[in-house]
N, C-alpha and C positions, 0 to 999 in steps of 0.2 A: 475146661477149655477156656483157654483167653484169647477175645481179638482184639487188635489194634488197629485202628481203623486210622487213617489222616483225611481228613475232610477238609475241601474249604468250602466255598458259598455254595450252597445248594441250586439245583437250575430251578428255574423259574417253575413254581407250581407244588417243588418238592418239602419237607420240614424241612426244618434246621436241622443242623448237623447234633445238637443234644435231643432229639427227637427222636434222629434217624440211630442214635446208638442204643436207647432206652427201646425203640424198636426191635431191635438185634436182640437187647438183653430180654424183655417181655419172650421174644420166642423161642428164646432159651430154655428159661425159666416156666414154660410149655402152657403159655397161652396163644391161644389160634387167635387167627386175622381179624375176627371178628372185637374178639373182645378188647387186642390191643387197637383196634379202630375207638372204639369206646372211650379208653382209655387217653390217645393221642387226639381224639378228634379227628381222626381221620380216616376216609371212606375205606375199607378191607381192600380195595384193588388198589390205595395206594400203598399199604403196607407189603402187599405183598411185591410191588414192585419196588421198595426200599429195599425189601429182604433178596430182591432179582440180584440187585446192583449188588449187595453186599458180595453176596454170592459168587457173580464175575468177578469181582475184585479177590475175595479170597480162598476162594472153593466151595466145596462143603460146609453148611451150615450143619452142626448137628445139638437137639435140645441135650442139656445135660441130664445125666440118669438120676433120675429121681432123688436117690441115697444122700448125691450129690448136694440137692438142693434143701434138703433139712436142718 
């Protein structure tokens, strides 16, 4: 699965737009909120409201099947 996302300035409080995709890609590639908080530096309830937004914008998020990611 590929998205394509068009971003431009993020609102106030949210990453960057190379943040908020490596966000998407981390929960793809089936790390939870937690770890990509970690990862991004940033608090798990704001990842998960990156992954809200994505989501309105393009549907269904869904992680790629494992097989996939090898």
């Amino acid at each position: 699965m590929t998205i394509h996302l068009h971003v431009c300035s993020p609102a106030r409080g949210f990453p960057s737009a190379i943040k908020q995709l490596g966000i998407v890609a981390l929960w793809q590639a089936g790390f939870d909120h937690d770890e990509i908080g970690v990862i991004a530096s940033l608090h798990p309830s704001r990842v998960a409201k990156v992954l809200d937004l994505v989501r309105a914008q393009t549907g269904a998020l869904r992680p790629q099947h494992p097989e996939v990611m090898r």
